[in-house]
One Martini backbone bead per residue (centre of mass of N, CA, C, O) as a GRO file, in nm:
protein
   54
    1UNK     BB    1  16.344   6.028   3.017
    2UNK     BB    2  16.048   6.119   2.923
    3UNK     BB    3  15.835   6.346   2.891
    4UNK     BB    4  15.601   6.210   3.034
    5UNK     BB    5  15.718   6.146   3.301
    6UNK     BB    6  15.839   6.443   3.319
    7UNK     BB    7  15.534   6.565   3.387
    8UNK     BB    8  15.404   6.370   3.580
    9UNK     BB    9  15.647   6.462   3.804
   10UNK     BB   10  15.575   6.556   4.163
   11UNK     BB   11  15.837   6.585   4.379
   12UNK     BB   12  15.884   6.917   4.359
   13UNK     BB   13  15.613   7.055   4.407
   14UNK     BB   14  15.557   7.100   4.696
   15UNK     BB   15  15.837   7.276   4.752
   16UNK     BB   16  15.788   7.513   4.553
   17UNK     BB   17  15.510   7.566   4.737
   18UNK     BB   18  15.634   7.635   5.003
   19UNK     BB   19  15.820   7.864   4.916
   20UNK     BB   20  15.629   8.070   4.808
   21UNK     BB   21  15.469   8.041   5.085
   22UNK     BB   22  15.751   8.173   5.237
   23UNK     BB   23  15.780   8.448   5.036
   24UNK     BB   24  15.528   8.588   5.121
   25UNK     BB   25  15.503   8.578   5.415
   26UNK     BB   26  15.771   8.771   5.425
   27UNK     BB   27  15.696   8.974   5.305
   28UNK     BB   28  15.428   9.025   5.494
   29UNK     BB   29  15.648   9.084   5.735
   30UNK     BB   30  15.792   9.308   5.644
   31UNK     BB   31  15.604   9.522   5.569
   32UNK     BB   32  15.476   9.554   5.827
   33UNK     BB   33  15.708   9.602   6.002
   34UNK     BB   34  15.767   9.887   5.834
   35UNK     BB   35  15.477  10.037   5.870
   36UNK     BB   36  15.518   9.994   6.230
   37UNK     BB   37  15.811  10.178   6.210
   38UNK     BB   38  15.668  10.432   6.078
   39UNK     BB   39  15.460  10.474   6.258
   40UNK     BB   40  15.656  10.551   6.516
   41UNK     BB   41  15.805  10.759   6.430
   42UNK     BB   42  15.604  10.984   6.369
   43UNK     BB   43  15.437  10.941   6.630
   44UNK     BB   44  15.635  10.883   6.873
   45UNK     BB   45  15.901  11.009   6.842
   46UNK     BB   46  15.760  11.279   6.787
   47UNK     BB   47  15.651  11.359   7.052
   48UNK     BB   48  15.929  11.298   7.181
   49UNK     BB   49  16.057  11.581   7.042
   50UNK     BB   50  15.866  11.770   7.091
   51UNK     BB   51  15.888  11.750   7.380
   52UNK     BB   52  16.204  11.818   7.395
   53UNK     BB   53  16.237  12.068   7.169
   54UNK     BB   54  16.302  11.958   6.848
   0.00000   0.00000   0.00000
């Protein structure tokens, strides 16, 4: 295969956007998740743990 052909060749750029575009997405919903998670923790379990006497 030559350069130019080998640089033409679209074969795999697809799979590669998707990827991208799989990790960046997961990114976004760990973070999400994590943030909604510390979110509870301080205030809801703290005002149940308040509640409670702790």
């Amino acid at each position: 295969m030559t350069l130019t052909r080998f640089l033409n060749d679209e074969k795999g750029t697809t799979l590669v956007e998707y990827a991208a575009i799989a990790s960046m997405a997961s990114i976004l919903i760990i973070g999400g998740a994590r943030g909604i998670g510390v979110n509870l923790a301080q205030n809801h379990f703290g005002a149940l743990l308040r509640a409670m006497g702790w």
